[in-house]
N, C-alpha and C positions, 0 to 999 in steps of 0.2 A: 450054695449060691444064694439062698434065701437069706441067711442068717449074714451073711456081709454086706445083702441090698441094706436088711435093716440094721445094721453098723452104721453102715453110711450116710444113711437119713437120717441117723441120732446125733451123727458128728458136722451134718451140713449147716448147724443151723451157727456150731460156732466156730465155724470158718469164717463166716460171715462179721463176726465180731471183730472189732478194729478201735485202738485210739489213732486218732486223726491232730498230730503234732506238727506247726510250723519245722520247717528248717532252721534258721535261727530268730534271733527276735532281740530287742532291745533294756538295758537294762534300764526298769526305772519307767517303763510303756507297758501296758496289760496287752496282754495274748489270751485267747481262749484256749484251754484243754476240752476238745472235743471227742464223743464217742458215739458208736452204733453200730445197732444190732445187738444192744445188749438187753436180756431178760428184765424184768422187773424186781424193784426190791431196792434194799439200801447195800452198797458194797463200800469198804475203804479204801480210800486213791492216796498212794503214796507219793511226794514230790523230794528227791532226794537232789541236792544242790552242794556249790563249792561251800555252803555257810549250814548246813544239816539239810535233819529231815522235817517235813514239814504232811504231817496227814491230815487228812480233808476226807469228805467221805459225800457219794454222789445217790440220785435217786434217778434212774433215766427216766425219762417221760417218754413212750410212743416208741420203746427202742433207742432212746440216745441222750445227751446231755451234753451240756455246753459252759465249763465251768473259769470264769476269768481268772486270772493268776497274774503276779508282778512279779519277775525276778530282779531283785535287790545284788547282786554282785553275776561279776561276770562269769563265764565257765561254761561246762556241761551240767545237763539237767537230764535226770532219770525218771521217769514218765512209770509208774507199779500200779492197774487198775487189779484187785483182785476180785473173781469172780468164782461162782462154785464149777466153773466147769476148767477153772484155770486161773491164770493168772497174763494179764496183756500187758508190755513193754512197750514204750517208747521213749527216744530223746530228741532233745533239741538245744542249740547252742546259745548262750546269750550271750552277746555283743557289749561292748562297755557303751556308755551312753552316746549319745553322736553330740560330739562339744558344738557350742557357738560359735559362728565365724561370721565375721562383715564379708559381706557379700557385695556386688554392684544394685543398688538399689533395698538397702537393709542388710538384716540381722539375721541368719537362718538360724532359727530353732527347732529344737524335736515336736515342735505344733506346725511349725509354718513357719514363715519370713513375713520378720516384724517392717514395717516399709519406713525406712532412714532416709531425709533427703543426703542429699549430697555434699561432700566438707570431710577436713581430718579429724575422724572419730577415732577415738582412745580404746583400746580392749578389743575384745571381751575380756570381762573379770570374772570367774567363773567362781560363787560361793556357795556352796550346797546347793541348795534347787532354783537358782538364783544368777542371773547374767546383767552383768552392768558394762554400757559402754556410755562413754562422754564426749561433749564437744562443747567446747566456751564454758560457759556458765552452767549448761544442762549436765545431769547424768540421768541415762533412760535406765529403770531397770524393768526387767525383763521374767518373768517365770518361766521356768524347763515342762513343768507338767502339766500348765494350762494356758490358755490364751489369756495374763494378765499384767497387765504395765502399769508403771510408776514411774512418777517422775520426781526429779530433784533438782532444786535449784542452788547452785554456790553461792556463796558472796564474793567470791575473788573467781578468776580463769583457773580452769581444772587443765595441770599439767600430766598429770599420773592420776590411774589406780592401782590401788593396794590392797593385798588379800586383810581381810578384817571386817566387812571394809571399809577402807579407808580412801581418800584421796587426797594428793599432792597439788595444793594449788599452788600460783603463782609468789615468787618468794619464799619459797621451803617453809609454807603452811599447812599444817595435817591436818585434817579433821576426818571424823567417822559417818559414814553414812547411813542414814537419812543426817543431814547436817544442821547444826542449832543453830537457832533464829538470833544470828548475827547480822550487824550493820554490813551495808554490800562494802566493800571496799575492793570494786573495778573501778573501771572508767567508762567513757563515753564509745570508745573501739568494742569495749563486752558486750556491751548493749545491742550494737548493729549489729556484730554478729549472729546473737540470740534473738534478734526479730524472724530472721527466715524460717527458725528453728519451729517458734512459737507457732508460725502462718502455717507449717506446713505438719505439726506434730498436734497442734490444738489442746495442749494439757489442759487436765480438769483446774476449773476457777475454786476457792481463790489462789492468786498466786502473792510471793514474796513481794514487796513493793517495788523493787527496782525490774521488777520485769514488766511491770508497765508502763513505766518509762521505757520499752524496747520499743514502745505502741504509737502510732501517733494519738494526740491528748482526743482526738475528735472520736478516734474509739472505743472509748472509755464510758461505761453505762455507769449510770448511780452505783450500780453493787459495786462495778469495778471499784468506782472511787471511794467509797465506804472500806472494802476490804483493805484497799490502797495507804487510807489512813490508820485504819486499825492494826495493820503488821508494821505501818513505822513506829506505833507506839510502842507496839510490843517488844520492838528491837533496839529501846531505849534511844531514840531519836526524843528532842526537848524539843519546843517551840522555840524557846528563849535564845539558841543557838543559830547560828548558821546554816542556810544551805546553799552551796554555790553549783549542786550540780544542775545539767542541763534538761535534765527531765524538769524539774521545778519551774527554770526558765521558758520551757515550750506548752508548758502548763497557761502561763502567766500570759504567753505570744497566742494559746489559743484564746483564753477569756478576753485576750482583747479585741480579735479578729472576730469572733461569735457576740461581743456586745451591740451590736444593729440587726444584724439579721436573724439573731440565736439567741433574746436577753435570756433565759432559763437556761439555754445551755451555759453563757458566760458565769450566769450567779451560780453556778453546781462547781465552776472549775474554780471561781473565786473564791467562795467559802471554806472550800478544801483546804485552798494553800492558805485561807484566812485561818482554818482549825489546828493543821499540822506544819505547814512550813513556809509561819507567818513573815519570815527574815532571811531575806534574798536577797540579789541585787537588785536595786533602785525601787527594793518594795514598799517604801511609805508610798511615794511618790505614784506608785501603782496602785493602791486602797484608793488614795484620791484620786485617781481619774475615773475608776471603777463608780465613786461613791458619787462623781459628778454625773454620769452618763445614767444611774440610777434615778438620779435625781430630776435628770431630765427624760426620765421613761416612766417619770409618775410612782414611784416607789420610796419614798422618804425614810421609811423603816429602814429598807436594807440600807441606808445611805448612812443613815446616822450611828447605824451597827458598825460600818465602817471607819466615821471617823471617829469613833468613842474607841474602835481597839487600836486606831493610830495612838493615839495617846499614850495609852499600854504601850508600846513596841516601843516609843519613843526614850521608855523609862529602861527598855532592855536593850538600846542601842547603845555604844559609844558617842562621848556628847561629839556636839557637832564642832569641827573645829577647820572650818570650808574657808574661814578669813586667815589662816594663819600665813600662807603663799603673799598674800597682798601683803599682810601686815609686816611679814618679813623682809619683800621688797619695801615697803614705803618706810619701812625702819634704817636700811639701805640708803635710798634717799636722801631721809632726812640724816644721816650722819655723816655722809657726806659731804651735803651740801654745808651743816654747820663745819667742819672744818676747812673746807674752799674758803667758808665767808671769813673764820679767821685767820684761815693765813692771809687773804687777801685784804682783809682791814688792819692789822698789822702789819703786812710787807713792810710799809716806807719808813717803820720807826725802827723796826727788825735790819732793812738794808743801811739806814744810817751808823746802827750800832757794829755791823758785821763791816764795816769800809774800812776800822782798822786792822781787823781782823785776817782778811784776805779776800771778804767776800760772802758771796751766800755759801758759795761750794767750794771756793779757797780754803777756806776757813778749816774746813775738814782736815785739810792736809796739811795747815802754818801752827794752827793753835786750836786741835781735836778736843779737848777736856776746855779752853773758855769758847769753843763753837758750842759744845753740848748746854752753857749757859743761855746762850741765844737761840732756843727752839723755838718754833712758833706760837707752844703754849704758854710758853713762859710771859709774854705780854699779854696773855688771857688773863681775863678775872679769875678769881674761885670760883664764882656762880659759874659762870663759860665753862671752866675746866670740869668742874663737876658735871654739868649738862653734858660733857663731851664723852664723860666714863659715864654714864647713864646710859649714853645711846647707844655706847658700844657692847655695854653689859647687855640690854635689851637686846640687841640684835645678836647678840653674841647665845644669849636662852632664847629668846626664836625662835634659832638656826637649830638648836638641839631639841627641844621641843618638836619643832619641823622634823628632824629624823628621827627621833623617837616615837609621834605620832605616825608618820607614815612609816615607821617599821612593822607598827605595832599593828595597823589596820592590812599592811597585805598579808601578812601570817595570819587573819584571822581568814582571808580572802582563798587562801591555800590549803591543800592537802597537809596535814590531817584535821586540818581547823576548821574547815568549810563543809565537814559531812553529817552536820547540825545532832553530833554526841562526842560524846568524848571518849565511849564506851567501845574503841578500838584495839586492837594492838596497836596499829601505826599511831594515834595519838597517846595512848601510855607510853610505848620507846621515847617518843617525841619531849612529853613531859619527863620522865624519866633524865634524859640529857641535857635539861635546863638545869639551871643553878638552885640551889637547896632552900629558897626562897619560901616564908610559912604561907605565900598565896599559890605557890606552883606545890607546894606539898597537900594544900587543900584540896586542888585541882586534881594530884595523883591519886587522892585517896577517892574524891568519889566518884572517877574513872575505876578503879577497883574495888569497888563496894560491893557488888553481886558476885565475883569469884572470888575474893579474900577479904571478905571481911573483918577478922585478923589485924590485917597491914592495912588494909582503909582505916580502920578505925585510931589506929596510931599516928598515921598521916594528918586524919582529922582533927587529933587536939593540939590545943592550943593555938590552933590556927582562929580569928577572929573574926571570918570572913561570914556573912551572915544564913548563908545556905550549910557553911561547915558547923555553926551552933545549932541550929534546925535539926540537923542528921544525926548529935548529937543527943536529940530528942531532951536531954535537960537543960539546955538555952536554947531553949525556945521562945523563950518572954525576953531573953538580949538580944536573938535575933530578929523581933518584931519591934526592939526599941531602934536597932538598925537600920532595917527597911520592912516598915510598916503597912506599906500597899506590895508586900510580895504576897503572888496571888498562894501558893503553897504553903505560906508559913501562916497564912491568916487561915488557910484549910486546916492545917492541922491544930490550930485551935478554936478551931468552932468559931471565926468570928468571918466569916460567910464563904459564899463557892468561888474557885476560881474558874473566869469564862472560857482557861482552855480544859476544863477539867481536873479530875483530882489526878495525883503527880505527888513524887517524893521533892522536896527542896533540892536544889540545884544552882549551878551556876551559868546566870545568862549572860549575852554577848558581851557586853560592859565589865562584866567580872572579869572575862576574859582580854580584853581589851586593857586593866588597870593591871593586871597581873603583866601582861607581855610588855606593859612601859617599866612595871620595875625591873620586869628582867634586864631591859636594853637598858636601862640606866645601871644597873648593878655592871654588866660589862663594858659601861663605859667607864664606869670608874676603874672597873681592873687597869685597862688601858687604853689613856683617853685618844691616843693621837693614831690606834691600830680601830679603835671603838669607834670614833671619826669617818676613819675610813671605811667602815660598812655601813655606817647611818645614810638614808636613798637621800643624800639633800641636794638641792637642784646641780647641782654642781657637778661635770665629769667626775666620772671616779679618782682618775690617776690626782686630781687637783685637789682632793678632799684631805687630805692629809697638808698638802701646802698651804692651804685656807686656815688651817687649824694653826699651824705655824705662825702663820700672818697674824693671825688674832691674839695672840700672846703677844708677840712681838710690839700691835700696838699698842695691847693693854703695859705691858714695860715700858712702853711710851708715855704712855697717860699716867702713870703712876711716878713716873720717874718728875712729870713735870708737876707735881705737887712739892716737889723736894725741892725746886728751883725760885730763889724770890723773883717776886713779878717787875718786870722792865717796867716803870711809869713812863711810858711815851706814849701821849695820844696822836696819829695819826691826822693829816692835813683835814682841815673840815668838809672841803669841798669831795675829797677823797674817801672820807666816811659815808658822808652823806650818799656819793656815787654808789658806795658798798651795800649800804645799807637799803636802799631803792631796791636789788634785786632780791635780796635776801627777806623772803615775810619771817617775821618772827623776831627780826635782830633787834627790836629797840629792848626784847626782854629776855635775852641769852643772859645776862649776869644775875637777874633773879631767877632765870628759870620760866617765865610768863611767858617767852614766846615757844615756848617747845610746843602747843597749843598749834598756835600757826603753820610753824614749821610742820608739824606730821599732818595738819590739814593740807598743804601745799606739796608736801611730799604723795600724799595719796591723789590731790588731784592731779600730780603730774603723768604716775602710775594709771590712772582711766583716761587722760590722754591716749599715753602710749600703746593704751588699749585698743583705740578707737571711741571710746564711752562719750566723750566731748570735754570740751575744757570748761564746764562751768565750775567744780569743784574747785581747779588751780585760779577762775578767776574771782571766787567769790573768798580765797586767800587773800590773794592780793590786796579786794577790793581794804579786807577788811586793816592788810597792812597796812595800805596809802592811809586810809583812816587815821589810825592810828601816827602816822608816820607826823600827818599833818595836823594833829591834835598834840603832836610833840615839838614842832618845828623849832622852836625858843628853846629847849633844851638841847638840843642837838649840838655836837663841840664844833 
């Protein structure tokens, strides 16, 4: 009996000994291997799994230990602590990892639930330890094995993720994530979107530029606006170019609202747009008011900063061509009215000769070929006839001029021209589908300068344009005999800084501007009367093609009557005289002297019609009676 108490007491002690194993557990999350009641010393702990064996080896402290362990694949797991009085078993299961899922109010992750406002999010993408979901512009991503987020911002709307990853954005565009510091190419809908996102997810600053434009401009601190500028340089945004989007505009709408009550704040939002996105709409015109309201807040410096870089801007706009509508009507006008005046000063000598004939309009139908002898020009002068194809030719390049100007300037006003680079895909396609033109191929190449180099660099020769000899870095001295106050080209040779900083040669708005007139000229010459009919000229559309009709029509007119000898019949005196009274300009149609009069009378009538006042049409006049009555004795 003795001898089995003391059995028993020698065997009590490792009964007591136990490993202490979860039930299952997660892959990819540490679990402890715990133990007790075990002796002291060093033992080996075997961990046999679905991927090997893995030995480790324990020390208990106080009886026991507590050793963390990761299982890396899913399965059973085999628990071997070996001990001198034995060997101790356990298992436990491991689960595959618990995937990500949007949930109502977030992300559940193996840490927690990430907190997502509300909206159609994209995913989860699940990429090794790694969880991405999107919405608009944003992609959050996410870590599996720690509490750590990242964010990323598009340039276009995020339609898809893609394992890699990748994402699919708006118009079957790939790109890989974290995404390269591309030009935003959304819109104004991206933007409101991505405000709520910003207010209620608060990513680390700085951000891409176009996300704060998601902001109103009033929340915007120095850093912001620093950062702001410094990512559109780096995403190859030029000064020299365009910006027509509405961030820039509500930029421009704060510095004017904060110039009374805010001038530090207005001069922070001014500067900006003055450093990076000097060429807006109506932005001369915006410098100077800024530069005036400076002026009158006692600050003369920043005034005259202002209008010393109008100047600059002026040389990188398209010139101004604000008279051409007027000029075009009062061309109008005046052609006109000089053919009213000769048929109407000729009528009575024209009706006499037409009486055998059949008439003014008989004639057409009795004696069609000697009717065509008796035109109305045909009793004009040369001088007359010639002033008559003057005004028509004038008016006639005006009217094209007029559509090719204004073709030229709303494509500069539009997507993809108006996102102040050219460094897009939508403007390479863009350029790309224009005609093979050496200033549109200049254009394409150094749009493709930083990914093909290659193919820019082919595009760029032999083009003459003065930013394509620059970039050729060996005309450089032909590009400064070009344009000699370009601030870029005088940087790259040493002959001083430019005030929006250093910058590679480039093409500014004006380049662009003279390139998009030859393109519209080059397809009006393909075909002028379908070429016509797309040019914006004030005219209904359907009628623009009839107008174009018309305009040959009288040019075959006016041409035709130089082939006809002139009728010598001068009209009754009293009857000239009468004509001639209304007509300014008429005593010098046969030299050509009064066409003077004439377009000053044709444009005073034009600021009548306006409302402007009739002094313009009366100080015509005045100066015709003058005349009229300094001729009186010559008159037939």
């Amino acid at each position: 009996m003795r001898r089995w108490t003391a059995l028993a007491f020698l065997w009590l002690p490792a009964l007591s000994q136990a490993l202490l194993l979860p039930e299952t557990a997660r892959v990819g999350e540490a679990l402890f291997l715990e133990g007790k009641g075990l002796p002291q010393g060093r033992f080996p702990l075997e961990v046999l799994g679905p991927q090997g064996a893995a030995a480790l080896e324990v020390e208990p402290r106080e009886g026991g230990f507590r050793l963390p362990f990761t299982p890396e694949a899913p399965g059973e797991y085999r628990v071997r602590l070996i001990l001198p009085s034995g060997v101790l078993e356990g298992r436990f299961t491991a689960l595959a990892p618990a995937q990500p899922r949007l949930v109502e109010g977030g992300l559940e992750l193996p840490w927690g639930r990430l907190s997502l406002p509300e909206g159609p999010w994209l995913g989860p993408l699940v990429e090794g330890d790694r969880a991405f979901v999107a919405q608009g512009l944003l992609v959050v991503e996410a870590s599996l094995k720690q509490e750590e987020v990242r964010f990323h911002f598009a340039p276009k709307r995020v339609v898809a993720l893609r394992p890699g990853p990748e994402a699919l954005l708006a118009g079957d565009w790939v790109l890989p994530i974290p995404f390269p510091p591309l030009p935003f190419a959304g819109g104004e809908e991206d933007l409101r979107s991505l405000k709520p996102l910003l207010e209620a997810l608060n990513p680390p600053r700085p951000w891409p530029y176009f996300a704060y434009w998601a902001l109103p401009p009033e929340a915007l601190s120095p850093e912001d606006l620093q950062a702001y500028g410094e990512d559109l340089r780096s995403r190859g945004h030029r000064p020299e170019l365009f910006f027509g989007q509405e961030g820039v505009r509500r930029m421009a709408q704060a510095a004017r609202a904060l110039s009374a009550k805010d001038p530090e704040g207005s001069w922070r939002f001014t500067e900006t747009l003055l450093r990076y996105t000097p060429l807006f709409p109506n932005s001369l015109a915006f410098f100077l008011e800024m530069a005036e309201a400076l002026e009158a807040q006692g600050q003369p410096e920043r005034a005259l900063r202002l209008r010393e870089a109008v100047k600059y801007l002026r040389a990188w706009m398209p010139p101004d061509l604000s008279f051409l509508p007027q000029g075009l009507y009062a061309l109008g006008l005046a052609y006109l009215a000089l053919l009213l005046y000769l048929f109407l000063y000729y009528l009575p000598a024209q009706l006499q000769d037409l009486r055998t004939l059949g008439g003014f309009l008989g004639g057409y139908l009795r004696h069609p070929l000697l009717r065509l002898r008796h035109l109305s020009l045909a009793y004009a002068s040369l001088g007359e006839r010639v002033l008559a194809l003057v005004l028509l030719l004038l008016l006639g390049g005006a009217g094209v001029l007029y559509g090719l100007d204004q073709g030229a300037r709303t494509a500069l006003a539009l997507p993809p021209l108006d996102r102040g680079t050219l460094r897009t895909l939508e403007a390479q396609a863009w350029l790309r589908e224009q005609p093979p033109l050496p200033e549109v191929r200049a254009l394409l190449g150094y749009a493709l300068l930083p990914e093909n180099p290659k193919e820019a660099k082919g595009l760029l020769e032999g083009a003459n344009l003065p930013f394509a000899l620059a970039l050729g870095k060996t005309g450089l001295v032909q590009a400064y005999e070009k344009a000699p106050f370009d601030g870029p080209i005088r940087s790259s040779l040493g002959l001083g800084e430019d005030p929006w900083g250093g910058r590679e040669p480039g093409p500014s708005l004006r380049t662009l501007y003279a390139a998009l007139l030859r393109v519209e000229l080059f397809r009006l010459g393909e075909d002028f009367l379908k070429g016509v009919g797309r040019l914006p000229l004030p005219l209904p559309e359907r009628a623009r093609t009839w107008a174009a009709l018309g305009f040959f029509l009288l040019l075959l007119y006016h041409l035709l009557a130089f082939l006809l000898p002139r009728r010598r019949k001068e009209p009754p005196p009293t009857w000239a005289l009468f004509v001639r009274l209304f007509v300014p300009g008429s005593l010098g149609f046969s030299g050509g002297l009064g066409l003077l009069l004439l377009l000053l009378a044709a444009f005073g009538l034009l600021r009548l019609l306006q409302g402007q006042g009739p002094g313009l049409l009366l100080l015509a006049y005045a100066l015709h009676l003058l005349f009229l009555v300094g001729s009186w004795r010559r008159l037939p």
